[in-house]
N, C-alpha and C positions, 0 to 999 in steps of 0.2 A: 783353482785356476783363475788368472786374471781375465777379465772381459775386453779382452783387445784384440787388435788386430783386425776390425770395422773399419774400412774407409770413413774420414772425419771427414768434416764441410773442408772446403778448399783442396781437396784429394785432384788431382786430375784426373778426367773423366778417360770411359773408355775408350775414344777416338782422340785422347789428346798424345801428346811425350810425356812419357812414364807411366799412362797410363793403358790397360788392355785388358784381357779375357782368360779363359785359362789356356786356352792356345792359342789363337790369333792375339795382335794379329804378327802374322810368321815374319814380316820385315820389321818389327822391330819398329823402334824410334822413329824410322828412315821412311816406314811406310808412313806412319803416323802425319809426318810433311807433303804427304803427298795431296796435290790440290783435290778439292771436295769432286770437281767434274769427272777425276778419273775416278775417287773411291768410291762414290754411290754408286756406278753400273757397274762397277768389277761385284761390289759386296752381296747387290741385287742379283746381280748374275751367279755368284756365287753360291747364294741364299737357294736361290730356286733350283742350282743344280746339284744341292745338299736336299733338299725334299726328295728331289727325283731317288738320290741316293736310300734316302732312310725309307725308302716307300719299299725298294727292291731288298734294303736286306728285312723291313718287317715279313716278305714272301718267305724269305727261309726260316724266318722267326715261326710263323704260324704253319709251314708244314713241320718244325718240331715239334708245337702244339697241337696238329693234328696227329702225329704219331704218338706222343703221352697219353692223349687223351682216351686213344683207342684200341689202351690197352685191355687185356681180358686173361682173367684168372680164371684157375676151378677151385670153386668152393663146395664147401655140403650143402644138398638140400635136405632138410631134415623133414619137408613135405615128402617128399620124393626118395627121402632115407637112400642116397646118393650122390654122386659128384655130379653137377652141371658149371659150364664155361658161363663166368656171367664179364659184361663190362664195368670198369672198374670205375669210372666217372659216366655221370649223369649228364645227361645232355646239356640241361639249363644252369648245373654246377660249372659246367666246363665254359659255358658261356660269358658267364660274370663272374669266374677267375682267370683263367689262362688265357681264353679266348677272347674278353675286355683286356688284358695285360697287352695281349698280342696287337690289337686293333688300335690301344691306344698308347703304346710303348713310347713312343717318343713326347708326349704331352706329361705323364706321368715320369718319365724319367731326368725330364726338364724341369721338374720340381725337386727331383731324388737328390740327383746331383748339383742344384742349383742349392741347396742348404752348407756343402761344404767348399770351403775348410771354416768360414764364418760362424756355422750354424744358425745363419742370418735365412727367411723368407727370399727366394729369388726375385728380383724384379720381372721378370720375362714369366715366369712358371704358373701362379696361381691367375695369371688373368687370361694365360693362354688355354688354361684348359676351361674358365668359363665361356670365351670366345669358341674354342671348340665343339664347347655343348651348345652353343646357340649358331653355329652353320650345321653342325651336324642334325640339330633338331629339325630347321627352319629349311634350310637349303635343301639339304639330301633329299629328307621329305616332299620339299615342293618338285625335285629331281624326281623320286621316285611317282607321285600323283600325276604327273605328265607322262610320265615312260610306259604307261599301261596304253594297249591301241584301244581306240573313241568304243564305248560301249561296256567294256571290259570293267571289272571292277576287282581287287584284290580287298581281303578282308585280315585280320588279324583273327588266328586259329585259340591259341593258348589266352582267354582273354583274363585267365586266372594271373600267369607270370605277369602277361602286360599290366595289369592295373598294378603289381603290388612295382614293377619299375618303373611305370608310368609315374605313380604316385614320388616314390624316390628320389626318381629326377629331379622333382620339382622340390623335396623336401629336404634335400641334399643342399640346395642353394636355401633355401630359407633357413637353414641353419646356420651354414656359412653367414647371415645377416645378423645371425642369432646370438652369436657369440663374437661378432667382431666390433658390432655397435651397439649390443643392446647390455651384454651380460658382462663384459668386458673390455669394454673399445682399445680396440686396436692391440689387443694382446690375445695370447693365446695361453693357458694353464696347462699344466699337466691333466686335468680334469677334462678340458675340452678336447686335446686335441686326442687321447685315450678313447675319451668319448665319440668322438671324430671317425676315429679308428674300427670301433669296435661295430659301427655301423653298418661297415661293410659285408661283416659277418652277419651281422641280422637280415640283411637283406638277402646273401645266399641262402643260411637258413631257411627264410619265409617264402626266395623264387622254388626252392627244393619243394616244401611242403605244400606246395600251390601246383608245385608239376604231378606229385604223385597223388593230389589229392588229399590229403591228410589236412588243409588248410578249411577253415569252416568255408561254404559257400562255393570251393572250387569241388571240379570232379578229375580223376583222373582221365584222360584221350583215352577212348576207346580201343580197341586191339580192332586188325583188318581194317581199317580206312584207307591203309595208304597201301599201293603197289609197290613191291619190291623184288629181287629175282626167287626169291622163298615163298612168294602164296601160294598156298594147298589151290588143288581145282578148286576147292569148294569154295575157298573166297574170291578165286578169278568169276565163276560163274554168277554170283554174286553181283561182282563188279559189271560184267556183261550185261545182268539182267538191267541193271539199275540204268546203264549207260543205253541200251536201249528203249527202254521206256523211257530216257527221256529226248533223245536223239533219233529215233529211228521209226516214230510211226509215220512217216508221210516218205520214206525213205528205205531202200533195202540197204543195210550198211555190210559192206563187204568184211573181209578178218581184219586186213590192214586198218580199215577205218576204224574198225571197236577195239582194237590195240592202242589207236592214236587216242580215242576216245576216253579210255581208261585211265591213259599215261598223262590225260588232262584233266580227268575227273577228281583221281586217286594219287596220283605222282607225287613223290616224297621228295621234300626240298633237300636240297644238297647243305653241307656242313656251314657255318660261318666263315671257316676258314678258309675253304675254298676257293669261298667267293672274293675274299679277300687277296687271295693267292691271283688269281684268274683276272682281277681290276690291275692287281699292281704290272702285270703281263701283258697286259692290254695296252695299257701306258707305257710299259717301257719295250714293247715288244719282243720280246719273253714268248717262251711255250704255252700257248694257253691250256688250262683246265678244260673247259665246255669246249665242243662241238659250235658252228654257226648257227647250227638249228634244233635245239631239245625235242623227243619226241612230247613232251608236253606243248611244245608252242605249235606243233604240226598240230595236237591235236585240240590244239584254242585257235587254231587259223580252220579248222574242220568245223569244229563246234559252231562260230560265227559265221559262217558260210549255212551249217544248217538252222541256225537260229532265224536267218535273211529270208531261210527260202521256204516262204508262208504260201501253206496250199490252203484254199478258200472252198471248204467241203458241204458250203451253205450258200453257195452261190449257182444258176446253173451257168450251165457252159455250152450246155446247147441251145439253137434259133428255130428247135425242130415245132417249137408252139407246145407239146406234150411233157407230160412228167417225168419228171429226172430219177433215176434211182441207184444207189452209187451206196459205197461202204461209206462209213465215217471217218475212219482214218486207213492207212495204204498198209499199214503194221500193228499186231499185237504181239510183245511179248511176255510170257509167261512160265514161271518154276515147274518141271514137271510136279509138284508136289500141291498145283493150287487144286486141281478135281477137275472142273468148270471155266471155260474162258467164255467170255460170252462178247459177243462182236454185232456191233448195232450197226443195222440198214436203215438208210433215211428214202424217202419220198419227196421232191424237192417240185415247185412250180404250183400251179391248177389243177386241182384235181376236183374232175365233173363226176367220175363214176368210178368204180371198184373194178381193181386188175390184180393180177394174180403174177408171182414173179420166182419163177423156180431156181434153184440153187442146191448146189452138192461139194463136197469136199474132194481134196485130188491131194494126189501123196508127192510128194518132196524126197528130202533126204528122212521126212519123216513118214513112217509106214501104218497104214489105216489096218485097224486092228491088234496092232503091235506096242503104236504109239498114241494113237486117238483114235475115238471112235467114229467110224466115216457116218453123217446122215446125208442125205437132201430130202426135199420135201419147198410148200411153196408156200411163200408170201404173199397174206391178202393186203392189199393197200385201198382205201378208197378218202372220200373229203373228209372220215372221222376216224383214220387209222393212217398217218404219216409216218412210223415208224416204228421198227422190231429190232426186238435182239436175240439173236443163234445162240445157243449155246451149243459146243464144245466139249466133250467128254477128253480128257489126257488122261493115257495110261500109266500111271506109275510103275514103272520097273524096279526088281531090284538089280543091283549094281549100275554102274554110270555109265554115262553114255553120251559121247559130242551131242554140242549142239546141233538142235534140228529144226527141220523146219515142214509144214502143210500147207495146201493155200485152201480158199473159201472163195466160189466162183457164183456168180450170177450170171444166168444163162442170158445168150443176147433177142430178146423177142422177134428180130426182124424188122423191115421196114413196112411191117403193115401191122405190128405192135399197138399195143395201148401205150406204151412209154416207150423212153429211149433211156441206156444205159450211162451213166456218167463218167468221170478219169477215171472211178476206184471201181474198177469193177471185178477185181480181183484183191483178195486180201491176203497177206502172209502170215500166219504164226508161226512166231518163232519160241521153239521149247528149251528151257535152259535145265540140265539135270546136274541139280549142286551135292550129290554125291558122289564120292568117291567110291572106288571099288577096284581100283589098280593094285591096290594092297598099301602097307605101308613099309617104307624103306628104312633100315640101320644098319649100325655095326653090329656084327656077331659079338665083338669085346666093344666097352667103351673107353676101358682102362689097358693098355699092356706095357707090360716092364719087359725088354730088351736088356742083355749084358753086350756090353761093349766088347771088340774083339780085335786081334791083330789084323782081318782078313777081313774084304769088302762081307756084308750078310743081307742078305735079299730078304724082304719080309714081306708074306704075303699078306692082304688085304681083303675079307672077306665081305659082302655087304647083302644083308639078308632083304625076301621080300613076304611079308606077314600080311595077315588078314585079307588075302585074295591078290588073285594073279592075271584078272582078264585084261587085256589090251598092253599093247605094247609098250613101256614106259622108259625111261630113262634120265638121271642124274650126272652133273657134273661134279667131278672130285679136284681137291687141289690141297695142298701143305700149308701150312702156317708155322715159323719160327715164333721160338722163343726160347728160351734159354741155350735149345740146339738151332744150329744157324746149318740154313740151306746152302748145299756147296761146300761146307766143312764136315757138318755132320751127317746130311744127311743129301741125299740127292732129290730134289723136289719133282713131284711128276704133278699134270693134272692133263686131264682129260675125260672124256663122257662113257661112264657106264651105264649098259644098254640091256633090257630086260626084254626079250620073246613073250607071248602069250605061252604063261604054265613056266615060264621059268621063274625058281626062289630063292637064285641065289647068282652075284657073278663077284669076279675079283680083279685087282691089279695089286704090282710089286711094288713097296717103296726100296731101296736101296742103302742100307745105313753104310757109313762110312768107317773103315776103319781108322783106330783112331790112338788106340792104347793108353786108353783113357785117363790122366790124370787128375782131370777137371772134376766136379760135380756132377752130383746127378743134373741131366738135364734132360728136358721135355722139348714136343715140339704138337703139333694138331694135327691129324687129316679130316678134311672137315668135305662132306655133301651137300652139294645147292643143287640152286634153276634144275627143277624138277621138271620133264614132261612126259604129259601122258596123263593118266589119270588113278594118281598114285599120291600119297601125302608120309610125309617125315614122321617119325615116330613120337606123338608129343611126351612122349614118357622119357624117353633118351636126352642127352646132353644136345642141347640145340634147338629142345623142343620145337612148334612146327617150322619154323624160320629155315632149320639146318639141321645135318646130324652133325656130333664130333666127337670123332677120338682123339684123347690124348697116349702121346706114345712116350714113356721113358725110358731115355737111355742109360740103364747105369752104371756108375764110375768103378773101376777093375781095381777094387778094394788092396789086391794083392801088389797092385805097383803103387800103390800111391806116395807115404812116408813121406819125405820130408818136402815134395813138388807138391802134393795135393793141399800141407797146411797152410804152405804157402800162397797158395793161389787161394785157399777157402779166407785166408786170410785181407787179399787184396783185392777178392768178388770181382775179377775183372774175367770176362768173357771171351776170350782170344778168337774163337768163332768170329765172335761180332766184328770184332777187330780185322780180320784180314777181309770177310766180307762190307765192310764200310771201306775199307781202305780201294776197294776195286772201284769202288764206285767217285772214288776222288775226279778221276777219269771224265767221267759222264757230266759229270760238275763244269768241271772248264770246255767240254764240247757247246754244254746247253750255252755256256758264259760269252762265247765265242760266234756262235752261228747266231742272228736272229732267226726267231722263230723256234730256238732253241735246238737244230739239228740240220745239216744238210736237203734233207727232203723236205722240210717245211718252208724252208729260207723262199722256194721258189714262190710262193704263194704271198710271200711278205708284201704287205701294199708300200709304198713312197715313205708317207707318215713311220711307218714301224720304223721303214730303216732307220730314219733319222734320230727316233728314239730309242732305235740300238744303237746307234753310234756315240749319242751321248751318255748312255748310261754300259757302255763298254770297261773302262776302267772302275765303275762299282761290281759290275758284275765279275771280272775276273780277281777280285779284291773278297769279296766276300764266297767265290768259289774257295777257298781259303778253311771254311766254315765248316767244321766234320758233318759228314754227311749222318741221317736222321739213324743209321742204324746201331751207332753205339749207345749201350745202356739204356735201349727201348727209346732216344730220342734226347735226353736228360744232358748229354755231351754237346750236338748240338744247340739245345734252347741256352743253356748259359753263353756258349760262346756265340751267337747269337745277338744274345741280350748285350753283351759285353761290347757288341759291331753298335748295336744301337743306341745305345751309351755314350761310345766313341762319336758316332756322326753327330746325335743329338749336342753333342759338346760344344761340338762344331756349328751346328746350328744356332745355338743359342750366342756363340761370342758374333756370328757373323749377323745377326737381328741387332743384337745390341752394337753394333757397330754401324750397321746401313742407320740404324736411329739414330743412333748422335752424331753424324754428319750430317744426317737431312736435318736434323734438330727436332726431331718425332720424338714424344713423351713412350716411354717403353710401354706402358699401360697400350696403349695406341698399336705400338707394333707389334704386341701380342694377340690383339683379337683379332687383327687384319691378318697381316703377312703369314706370321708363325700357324695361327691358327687354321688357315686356308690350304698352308702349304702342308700339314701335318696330316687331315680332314681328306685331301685331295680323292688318296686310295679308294679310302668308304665310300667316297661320292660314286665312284666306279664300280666298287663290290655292291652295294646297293642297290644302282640301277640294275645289276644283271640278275639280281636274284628277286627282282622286283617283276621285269619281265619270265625266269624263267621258273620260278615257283607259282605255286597256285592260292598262294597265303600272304601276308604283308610281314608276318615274325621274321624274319632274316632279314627283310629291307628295311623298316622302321621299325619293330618291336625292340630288334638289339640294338638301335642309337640312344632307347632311354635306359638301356642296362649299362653300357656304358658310359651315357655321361654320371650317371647314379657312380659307379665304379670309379669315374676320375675325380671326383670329390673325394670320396670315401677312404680309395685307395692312394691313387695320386696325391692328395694333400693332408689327408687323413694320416699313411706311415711317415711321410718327414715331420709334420709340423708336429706327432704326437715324440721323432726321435730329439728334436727341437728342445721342445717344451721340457721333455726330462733332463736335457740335459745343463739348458739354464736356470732348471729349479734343484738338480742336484748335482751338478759338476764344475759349474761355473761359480767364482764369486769375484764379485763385480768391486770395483773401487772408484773413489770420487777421481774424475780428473783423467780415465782411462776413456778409450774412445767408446764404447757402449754409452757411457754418460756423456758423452761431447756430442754424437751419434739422437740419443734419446734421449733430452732434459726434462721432458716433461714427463714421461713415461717415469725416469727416475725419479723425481721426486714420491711417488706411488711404490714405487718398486726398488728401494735402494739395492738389492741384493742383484738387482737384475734379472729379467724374464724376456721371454721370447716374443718379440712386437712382430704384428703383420700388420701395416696401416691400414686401415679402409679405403678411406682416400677414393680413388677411380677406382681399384676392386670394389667396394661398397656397391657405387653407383652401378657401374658394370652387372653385380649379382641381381639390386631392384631390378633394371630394365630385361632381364633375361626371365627373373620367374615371373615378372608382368608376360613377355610374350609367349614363354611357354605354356601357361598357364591357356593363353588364346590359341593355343596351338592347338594342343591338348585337347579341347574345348570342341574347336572346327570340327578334329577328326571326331571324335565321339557323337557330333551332329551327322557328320556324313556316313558314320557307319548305321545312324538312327533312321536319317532320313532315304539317303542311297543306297544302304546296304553293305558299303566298302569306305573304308579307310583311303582305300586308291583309285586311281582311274576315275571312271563314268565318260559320259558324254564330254568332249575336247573345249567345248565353250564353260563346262561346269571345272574338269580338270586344270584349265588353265586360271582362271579364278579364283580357283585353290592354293593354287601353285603360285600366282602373283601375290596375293596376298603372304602370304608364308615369307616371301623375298622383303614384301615391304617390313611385315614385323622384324626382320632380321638386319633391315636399312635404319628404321628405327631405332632399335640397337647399338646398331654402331652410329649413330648421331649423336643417341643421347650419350652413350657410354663415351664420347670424345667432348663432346659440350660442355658437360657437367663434371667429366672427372676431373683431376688435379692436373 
């Protein structure tokens, strides 16, 4: 194959007559005359309202990706010599493939499709995803270090994944240096860019084996840290215990406060995707994901309220001239399982002489002798004895039992006393019983096989209660599709099953659908959560303690099948799935149509939204278009999809390269500015909210170094490596053809022809970025050393962080416009 068809020197540019993009631009020749006044703000205007675009279909892109991702098979446990439901991707897999794919789709596919029909390096592509990785490092980050309130600090959880992306990020761009000026200048081999490639794989490998612990030096996250609607009692009480000790001795904290407490302490960040989902909604006024106010943020707005409010239990408080005698703190809490609590009285002021200071226990919800053992008796104090400590006897019971509580009373001497009484003069323990004794909950089957029938069949649902029955307990039940689809096959139910003291058993109907079955076997789940009471899931059963589940199959009526059943076995398409996606086309163009995404939200939409549902009105009803996430588990939509972002990215790219060569901006230029900013925008958005609404920094900054890691890797790693193969074995080049008019110097080295990427302003562009990420990098690793958090702190330290981070990133684009070509 000849090496032609390169634009030679003298080619007319893309804003001149003859020359253009792969679509713009749409008038032709005729626009191309039009004076430079009107075509920089139209192109501008256009530019930015193609961002707004690609922001809203990557929304649909990444709830496809949240549906692939979450899917869940049953496989054998050969521990358990058994079927258990497991998930099919790993969190931090899914993060730096699909969910990097998702977050950075338009920057990577601006390189994808920027190779063809040339097989030429895009001009716009490779400097926009460096330019991406340095606002998304520098920016976002100094976004997210200010968006935490004054005091607050967020920390990176996973510090195994982060070093090995941390590391990436930055070794991803050092290679790009590696191979474009040092190893090879300004070419690329089949060697490199393979190599290029292959990078990307080691890096999921190594984030996989750093999350499960298998990587030397990391460990696996611990099981029960985090709250979810599945914690057995026994890890809530846990949670309790921990959140009151350390929230609630100078304070009686009510249920709702140690709910909020918990949902701050232990609260499990929401997906990437989400968050993703929930920015780009945010901005274009869209249905949001989150609520206004997480019960995590209630209960970090609680938390700092009780962090403020410092009792001084060494100070006195009375002018009575006599000694003070007072608890030491207003709460202990304690495991029934500790023996002994023991609760120190202080003696606070002058003390001339020896007084005596009686004291007795008093029952609560907690009962003396049942629960503790009641003493009083009296306390000598005098100038050589300031201080005693009570001990407490706890009775351990068996089986569980709410929390409870005793108080510890010091009697008040009068006003003709040796001392006067101080604030604590009564104390609370609070008893936490972290067993269970409700029993444990499951299915009687965890497998059952149904025949499919002409006639609807009611199937009843059994749900056992094992190993003890005291207290009232109860579970919510609900369906899961998959291969059988809710509404076709089967009629979905959910609601709460509710267990008596002494009852072992309760049920509800699923309803299978008649169907005359020609399809495949297929399956669907009934699955058990949000447990209450004091009762835990069977850890043996499918769901172990999380959940129970059955799988229910349905199977196919062997005797009608013949030549409909090979048919369909043959083109695995799910008809189910199909009319159910198809209902939901509907609800697509309601959300497309309404801001706020539906009639009753609309009323609540502020000013701002409207306006940004009005402009982004024809995207939305454009990419309503997009099949919804339920065909083939999600797979139907993510292509088509990808295919919308493709399409706009097309568009993006001819209309950057167009606003630049009117303004007469070097593309190098209006890739790390414009393009970069405009593509960046979403994340800046998803970032701060998961910056505020988690209790961790991994979703706000951890996953900006997995994907700019990702857009080297994958982004310019699959074209330049489809590139490279194809100028080393599809092309062959001849003297006198435009690749040698194109690159003479290059050919001379290369007569056969090879695939050039110039350095040129990419060069520079890569130094100046792993120079600032590297101080990036750097900063936070001091603040997590020094301050304890990666984010937040005190508003004067926060902001300091956060300027600094802008200037490295101004820097940036100084030098990277200075010095480049």
């Amino acid at each position: 194959m000849v090496c032609d068809g390169l634009p030679a020197d003298g080619s007319p540019a893309v804003c001149q007559v003859g020359g253009g993009g792969l679509i713009l631009p749409l008038g032709g020749d005729g626009e191309q005359e039009w004076p430079t006044a009107v075509r920089a703000p139209l192109y501008l205007i256009g530019l930015l309202w193609c961002f707004l675009g690609v922001a809203i279909i990557a929304d649909v892109f990444m709830g496809a990706i949240e549906k692939v991702t979450s899917k869940r098979v049953l496989i054998y446990d050969k521990a358990l010599q058994k079927h258990r439901t497991k998930s099919v991707w790993n969190p931090t897999v899914a993060n730096l493939t699909l969910m990097a794919l998702g977050s950075s789709a338009p920057e990577i596919l601006l390189n994808v499709i920027g190779i063809f029909p040339t097989f030429q390096s895009s001009e716009l592509g490779p400097s926009t995803i460096v330019g991406s990785a340095a606002f998304n490092l520098l920016c976002i980050t100094a976004v997210c270090v200010v968006s935490i309130p004054a005091g607050e600090y967020r920390k990176i959880k996973d510090r195994g994944v982060f070093g090995i992306t941390a590391f990436f990020s930055v070794f991803a761009y050092v290679w790009l240096l590696v191979i474009l000026m040092l190893v090879s200048p300004d070419v690329v081999d089949t060697v490199e860019g393979v190599v290029t490639f292959l990078f990307f794989w080691v890096l999921v490998v190594l984030a996989f084996l750093a999350d499960t612990g298998k990587l030397p030096g990391t460990a696996k996250p611990p099981a029960g840290d985090v709250v979810h609607p599945q914690n057995t009692p026994a890890e809530i009480g846990v949670m309790e215990f921990k959140v009151r000790q350390k929230y609630g001795k100078n304070r009686n904290l009510n249920s709702d406060e140690v709910s909020n407490l918990i949902a701050y302490e232990f609260f499990a960040p929401e997906s990437r995707a989400k968050h993703r989902i929930n920015g780009t909604r945010v901005m274009s006024g869209g249905k949001k994901v989150f609520g206004n106010e997480s019960p995590w943020e209630k209960g970090m707005k609680l938390a700092k309220e009780l962090q403020n409010d410092v009792h001084m239990t060494d100070v006195l408080t009375s002018n009575s001239g006599k000694p003070e005698v007072s608890f030491q703190a207003l709460n202990y809490t304690v495991l029934e399982s500790v023996g002994k609590v023991g609760i120190t009285v202080r003696a606070l002021g002058e003390l001339v002489k020896n007084f005596s200071v009686e004291y007795s226990t008093c029952d609560g919800t907690a009962i003396a002798k049942s629960d503790y053992e009641p003493i009083s008796g009296k306390l000598e104090f005098g100038p050589q004895k300031l201080e005693h400590v009570i001990e407490v006897a706890i009775i351990s019971t068996e089986g569980h039992e709410p929390t409870e509580e005793f108080y510890l009373d010091l009697k008040d001497p009068g006003e003709q006393g040796d001392f006067v009484l101080g604030n604590y003069k009564r104390v609370t323990v609070v008893v936490i019983d972290e067993d269970p004794s409700g029993g444990r909950l499951g299915f009687e089957q965890e497998h059952v096989k149904l025949y499919s029938s002409d006639e609807p069949m009611v199937f009843p649902v059994s749900v056992c209660r094992k190993g003890g029955t005291s207290g009232r307990v109860a579970c919510s039940y609900c369906c899961e599709s998959d291969s059988a689809i809710a509404g076709s096959d089967f009629e979905a139910v959910e609601g709460k099953l509710e267990f008596e003291v002494g009852q072992k058993e309760a049920s509800f109907n699923v309803k299978i659908m008649p169907k005359g079955r020609y399809e495949n076997d297929e399956c669907f789940r009934i699955i058990l959560k949000d447990i209450e009471g004091e009762a835990t899931f069977d850890a043996t059963t499918d769901g172990g303690n999380d959940s129970c589940i059955m799988t229910v199959i349905i199977m196919a009526d062997t005797a009608k099948a013949g030549a409909i059943q090979a048919l369909s076995q043959v083109m695995r398409i799910n008809w189910d799935a199909v009319e159910v996606g198809n209902a939901t086309y509907k609800q697509q163009f309601v959300e497309a149509i309404y801001p706020g995404g539906s009639a009753e939200a609309m009323k609540e939409v502020k000013p701002f939204e409207w306006v940004m549902h009005i402009l982004s009105v024809p995207w939305k009803l454009l990419f309503a278009l997009v099949p919804p996430t339920h065909y083939a588990g999600g797979w139907v939509c993510f292509f088509c999809a990808l295919g919308m972002v493709g399409f706009v990215t097309v568009i993006i790219g001819d209309m950057a390269e167009l606003l630049g060569c009117v303004l007469d901006i070097p593309p190098a230029t209006t890739a790390i500015t414009l393009v970069a900013l405009g593509t960046s925008l979403p994340d800046t958005f998803a970032s701060r909210t998961a910056a505020q609404m988690d209790p961790y920094a991994d979703n706000s900054i951890g996953n900006v170094t997995g994907s700019n890691s990702v857009n080297v890797f994958l982004g310019l790693g699959l074209p330049w490596m489809i590139c490279a193969i194809y100028w080393q074995f599809v092309a062959t080049c001849e003297q006198n053809d435009s690749w040698y008019l194109t690159y003479p110097s290059v050919a001379k080295d290369y007569p056969d022809g090879i695939f050039v990427v110039k350095a040129g302003s990419l060069g520079i562009s890569v130094i100046a970025f792993s120079a600032c990420a590297c101080l990036c990098l750097a900063t936070l690793v001091i603040r997590r050393i020094v301050l304890g958090g990666e984010l937040g702190g005190q508003k004067p330290v926060a902001f300091l962080t956060a300027g600094f981070f802008v200037f490295l990133w101004l820097v940036y684009i100084v030098v990277s416009i200075a010095f480049g070509d």
